[in-house]
C-alpha positions as CSV (number, residue, x, y, z in Angstrom):
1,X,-23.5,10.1,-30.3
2,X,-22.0,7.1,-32.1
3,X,-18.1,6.6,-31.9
4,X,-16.5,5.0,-34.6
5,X,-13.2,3.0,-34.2
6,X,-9.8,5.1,-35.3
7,X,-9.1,4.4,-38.7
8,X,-6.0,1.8,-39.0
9,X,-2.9,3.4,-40.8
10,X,-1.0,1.0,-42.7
11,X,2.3,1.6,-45.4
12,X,2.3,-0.2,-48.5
13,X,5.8,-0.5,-49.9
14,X,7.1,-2.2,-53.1
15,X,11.3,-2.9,-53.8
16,X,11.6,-0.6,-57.1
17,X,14.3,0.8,-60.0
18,X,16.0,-2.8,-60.8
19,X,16.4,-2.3,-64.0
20,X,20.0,-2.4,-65.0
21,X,21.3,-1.4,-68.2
22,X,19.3,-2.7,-71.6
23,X,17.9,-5.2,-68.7
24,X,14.4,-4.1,-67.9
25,X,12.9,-5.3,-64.7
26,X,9.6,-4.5,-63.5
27,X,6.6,-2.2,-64.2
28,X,7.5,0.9,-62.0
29,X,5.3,3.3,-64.0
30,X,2.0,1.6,-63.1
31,X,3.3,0.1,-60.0
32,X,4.8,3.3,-58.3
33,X,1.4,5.2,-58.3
34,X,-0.2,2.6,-56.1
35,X,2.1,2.2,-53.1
36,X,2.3,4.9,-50.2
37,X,6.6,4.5,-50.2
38,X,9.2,2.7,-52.6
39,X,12.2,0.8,-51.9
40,X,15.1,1.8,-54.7
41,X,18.0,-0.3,-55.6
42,X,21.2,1.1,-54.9
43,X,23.4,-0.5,-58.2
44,X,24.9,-3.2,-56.1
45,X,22.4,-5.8,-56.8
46,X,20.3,-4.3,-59.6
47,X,20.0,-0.9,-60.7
48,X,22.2,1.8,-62.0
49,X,22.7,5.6,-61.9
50,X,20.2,6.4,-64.8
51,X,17.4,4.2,-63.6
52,X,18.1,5.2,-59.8
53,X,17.6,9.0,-61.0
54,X,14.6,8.4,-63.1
55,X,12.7,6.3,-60.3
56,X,13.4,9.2,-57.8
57,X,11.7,11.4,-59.9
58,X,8.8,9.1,-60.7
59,X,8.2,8.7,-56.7
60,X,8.4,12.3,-56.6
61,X,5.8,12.5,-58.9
62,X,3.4,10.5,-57.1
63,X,4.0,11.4,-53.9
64,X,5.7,7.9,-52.7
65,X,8.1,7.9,-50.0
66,X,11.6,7.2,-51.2
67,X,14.1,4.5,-49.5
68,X,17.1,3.0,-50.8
69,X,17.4,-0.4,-50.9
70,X,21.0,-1.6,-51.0
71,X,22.0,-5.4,-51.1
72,X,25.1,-7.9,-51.8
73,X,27.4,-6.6,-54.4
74,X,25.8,-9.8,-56.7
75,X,24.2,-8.4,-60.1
76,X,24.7,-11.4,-61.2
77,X,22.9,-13.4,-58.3
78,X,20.2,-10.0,-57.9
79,X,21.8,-10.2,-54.6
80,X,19.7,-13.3,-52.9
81,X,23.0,-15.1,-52.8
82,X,25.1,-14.9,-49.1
83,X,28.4,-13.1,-49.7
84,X,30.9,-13.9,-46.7
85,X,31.7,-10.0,-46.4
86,X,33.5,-8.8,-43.0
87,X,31.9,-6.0,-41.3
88,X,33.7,-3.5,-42.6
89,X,33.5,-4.4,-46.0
90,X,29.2,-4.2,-45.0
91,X,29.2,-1.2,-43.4
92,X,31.5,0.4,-46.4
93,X,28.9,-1.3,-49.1
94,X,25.2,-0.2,-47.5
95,X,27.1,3.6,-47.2
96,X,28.0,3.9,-50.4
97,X,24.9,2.4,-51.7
98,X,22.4,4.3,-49.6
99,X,24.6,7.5,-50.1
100,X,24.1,7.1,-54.1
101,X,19.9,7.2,-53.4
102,X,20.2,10.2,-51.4
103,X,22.1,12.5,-53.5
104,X,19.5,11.2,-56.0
105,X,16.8,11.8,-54.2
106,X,17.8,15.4,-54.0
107,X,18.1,16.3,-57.0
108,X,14.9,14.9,-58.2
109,X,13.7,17.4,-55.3
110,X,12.9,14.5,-52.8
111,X,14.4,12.7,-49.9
112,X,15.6,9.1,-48.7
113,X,13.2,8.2,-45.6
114,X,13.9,4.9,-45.0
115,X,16.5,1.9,-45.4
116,X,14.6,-1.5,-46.6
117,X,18.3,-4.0,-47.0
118,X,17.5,-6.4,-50.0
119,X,17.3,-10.1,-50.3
120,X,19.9,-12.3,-49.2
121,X,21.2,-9.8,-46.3
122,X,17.4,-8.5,-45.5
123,X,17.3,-12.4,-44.7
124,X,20.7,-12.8,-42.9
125,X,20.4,-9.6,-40.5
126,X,16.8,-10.7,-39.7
127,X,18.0,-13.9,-37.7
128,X,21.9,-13.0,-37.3
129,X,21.9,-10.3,-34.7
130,X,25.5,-9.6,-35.5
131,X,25.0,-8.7,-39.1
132,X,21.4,-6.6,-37.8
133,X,24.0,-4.7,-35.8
134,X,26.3,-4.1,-38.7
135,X,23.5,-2.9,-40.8
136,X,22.0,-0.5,-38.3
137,X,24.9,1.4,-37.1
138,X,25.8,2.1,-40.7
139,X,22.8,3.8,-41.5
140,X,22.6,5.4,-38.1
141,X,26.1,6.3,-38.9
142,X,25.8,8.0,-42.4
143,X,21.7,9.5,-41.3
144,X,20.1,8.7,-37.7
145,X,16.9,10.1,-38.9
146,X,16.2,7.8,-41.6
147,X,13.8,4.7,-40.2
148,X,15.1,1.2,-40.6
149,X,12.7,-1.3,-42.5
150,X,12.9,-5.0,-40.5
151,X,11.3,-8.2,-41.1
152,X,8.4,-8.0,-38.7
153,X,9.6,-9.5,-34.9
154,X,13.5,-10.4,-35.9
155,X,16.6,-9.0,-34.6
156,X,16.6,-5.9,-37.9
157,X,14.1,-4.5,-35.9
158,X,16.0,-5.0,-32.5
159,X,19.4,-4.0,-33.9
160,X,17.6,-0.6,-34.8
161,X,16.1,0.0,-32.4
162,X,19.1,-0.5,-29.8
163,X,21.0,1.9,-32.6
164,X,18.0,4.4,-31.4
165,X,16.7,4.6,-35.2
166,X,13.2,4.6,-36.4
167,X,12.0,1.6,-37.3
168,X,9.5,-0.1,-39.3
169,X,8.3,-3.6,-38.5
170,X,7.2,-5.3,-42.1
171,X,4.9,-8.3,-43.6
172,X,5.1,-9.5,-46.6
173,X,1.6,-9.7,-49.0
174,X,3.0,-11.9,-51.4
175,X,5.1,-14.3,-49.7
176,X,3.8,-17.2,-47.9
177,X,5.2,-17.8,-44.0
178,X,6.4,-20.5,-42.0
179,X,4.5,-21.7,-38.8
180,X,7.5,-19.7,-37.1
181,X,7.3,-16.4,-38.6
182,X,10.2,-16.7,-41.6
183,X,9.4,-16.4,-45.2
184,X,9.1,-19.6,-46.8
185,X,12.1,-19.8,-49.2
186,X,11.3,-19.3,-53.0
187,X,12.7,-22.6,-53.8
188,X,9.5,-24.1,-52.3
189,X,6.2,-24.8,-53.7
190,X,3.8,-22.0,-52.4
191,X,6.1,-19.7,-51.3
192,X,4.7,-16.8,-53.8
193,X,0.8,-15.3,-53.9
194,X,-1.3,-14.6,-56.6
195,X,-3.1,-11.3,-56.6
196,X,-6.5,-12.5,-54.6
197,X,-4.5,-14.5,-52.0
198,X,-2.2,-11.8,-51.4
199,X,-4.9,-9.0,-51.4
200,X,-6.1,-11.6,-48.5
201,X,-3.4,-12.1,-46.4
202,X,-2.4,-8.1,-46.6
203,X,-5.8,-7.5,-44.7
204,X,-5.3,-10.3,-42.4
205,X,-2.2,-9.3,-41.4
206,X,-2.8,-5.4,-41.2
207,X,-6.7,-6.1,-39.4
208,X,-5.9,-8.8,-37.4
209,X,-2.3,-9.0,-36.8
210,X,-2.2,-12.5,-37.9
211,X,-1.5,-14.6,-41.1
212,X,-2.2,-18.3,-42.8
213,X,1.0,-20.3,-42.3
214,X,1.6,-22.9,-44.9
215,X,1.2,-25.8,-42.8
216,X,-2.3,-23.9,-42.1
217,X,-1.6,-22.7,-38.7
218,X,-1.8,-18.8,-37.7
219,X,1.3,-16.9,-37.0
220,X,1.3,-13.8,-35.2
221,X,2.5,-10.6,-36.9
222,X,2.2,-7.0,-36.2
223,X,3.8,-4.6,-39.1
224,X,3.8,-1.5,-40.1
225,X,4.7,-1.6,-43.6
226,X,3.4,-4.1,-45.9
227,X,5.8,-5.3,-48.9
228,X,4.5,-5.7,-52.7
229,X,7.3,-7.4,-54.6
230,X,8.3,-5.4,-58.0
231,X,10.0,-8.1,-59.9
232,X,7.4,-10.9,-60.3
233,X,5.1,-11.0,-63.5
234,X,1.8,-10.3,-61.6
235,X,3.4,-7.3,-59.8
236,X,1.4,-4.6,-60.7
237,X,-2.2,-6.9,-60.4
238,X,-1.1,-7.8,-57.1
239,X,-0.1,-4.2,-55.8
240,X,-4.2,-2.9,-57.2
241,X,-5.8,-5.9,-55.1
242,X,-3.7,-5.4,-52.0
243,X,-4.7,-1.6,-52.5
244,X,-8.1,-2.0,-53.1
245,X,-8.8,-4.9,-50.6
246,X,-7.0,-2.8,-47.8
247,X,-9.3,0.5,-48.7
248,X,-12.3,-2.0,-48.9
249,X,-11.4,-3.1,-45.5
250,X,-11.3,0.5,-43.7
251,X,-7.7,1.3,-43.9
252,X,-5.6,4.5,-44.3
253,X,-2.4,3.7,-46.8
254,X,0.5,6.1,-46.0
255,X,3.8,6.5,-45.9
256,X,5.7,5.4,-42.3
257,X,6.0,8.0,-40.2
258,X,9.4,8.8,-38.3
259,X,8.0,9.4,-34.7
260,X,11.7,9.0,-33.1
């Protein structure tokens, strides 16, 4: 009798609802429906009530998983500047800002799943175990079954898990690495992938556990989310040939399951 190999489960994720006002941002419509879970901005670095409502509903209609994605209080900056806040003024910020998502959620008959932090402090709390902690004990603190989203094999993922949440280890398909495992910074040449080298690197990372560095080297990473950026131009062409090449390649896209 022939015995096949388990079928890989992978999540496929994109940062969604930062539109802000008469400021439009992003394709959600045709972006939403081809991602297992969604990442929503909170207000505090894009975003606002209206929006936040109406993309609950649309992941509801499609089945995504809904997370909140709260950031620096920066609209102006879309939140990939450093703010020196203390503790207190974090933990008050990410409660408030997840909080907003979840009563959202609900009354577009859904739930808040997972935490993804945003840009500049996604960044910070991935190599500042100080600020991880911050982060993690305020979502423990306002939900302990929500799962914490963490740049894969940085101290997000350790500060959650020593805060006993469910987390999520995550690679990015559209961002090129470092020979160390960081994100090259967007100010470099490189540092963002089209849709066929990002459909690429997605399988790499999700098959193998490995991706391209940009000095050409391999990097090790194991995830279990995989992020699709909402914001850039190609967004929606890069989302369908991450999709597709995953399918192609044998794997299950779903939603992260909260096995804590």
């Amino acid at each position: 009798m022939e015995t096949r190999p388990p079928v890989r489960s992978i999540d496929l994720n994109a940062d969604v609802g930062e539109s802000f006002g008469a400021w439009r941002m992003g394709a959600d419509e045709d972006l939403v429906p081809l991602v297992s879970s969604v990442n929503i901005a909170c207000g505090a670095h894009a975003g606002d009530p209206a929006t936040i409502l109406a993309t609950c509903a649309l992941a509801v209609r499609h089945e995504a998983a809904i997370g909140a994605h709260p950031g620096y209080p920066d609209l102006a900056g879309f939140g990939r500047r450093d703010l020196a806040l203390t503790p207190t003024e974090l933990r008050a910020t990410l409660v408030v800002q997840v909080g907003a998502v979840q009563a959202a959620a609900r009354v577009a008959g859904g739930l808040v799943r997972h935490v993804k932090p945003h840009g500049a402090l996604y960044n910070l709390a991935a190599r500042d175990p100080r600020v991880a902690e911050t982060v993690a004990l305020a979502i423990r603190d306002l939900d302990a079954g929500l799962v914490l989203i963490g740049l894969a094999g940085s101290a997000s993922v350790d500060a959650g898990r020593a805060a006993g949440l469910a987390v999520a280890a995550e690679a990015f398909a559209d961002r090129r690495y470092e020979a160390d495992g960081s994100l090259r910074s967007r100010s470099l040449p490189g540092a963002l992938l089209g849709p066929a080298d990002a459909a690429e690197q997605a399988v790499s990372i999700a098959r193998d556990g490995a991706a391209t560095a940009h000095d050409g080297s391999r990097v090790t990473i194991r995830a279990d989310t995989i992020c699709v950026h909402g914001d850039g131009p190609e967004a929606v062409a890069v989302a369908r040939a991450v999709r597709e090449a995953l399918e192609t390649a044998g794997l299950r896209i779903a939603p992260i399951a909260n096995d804590g």
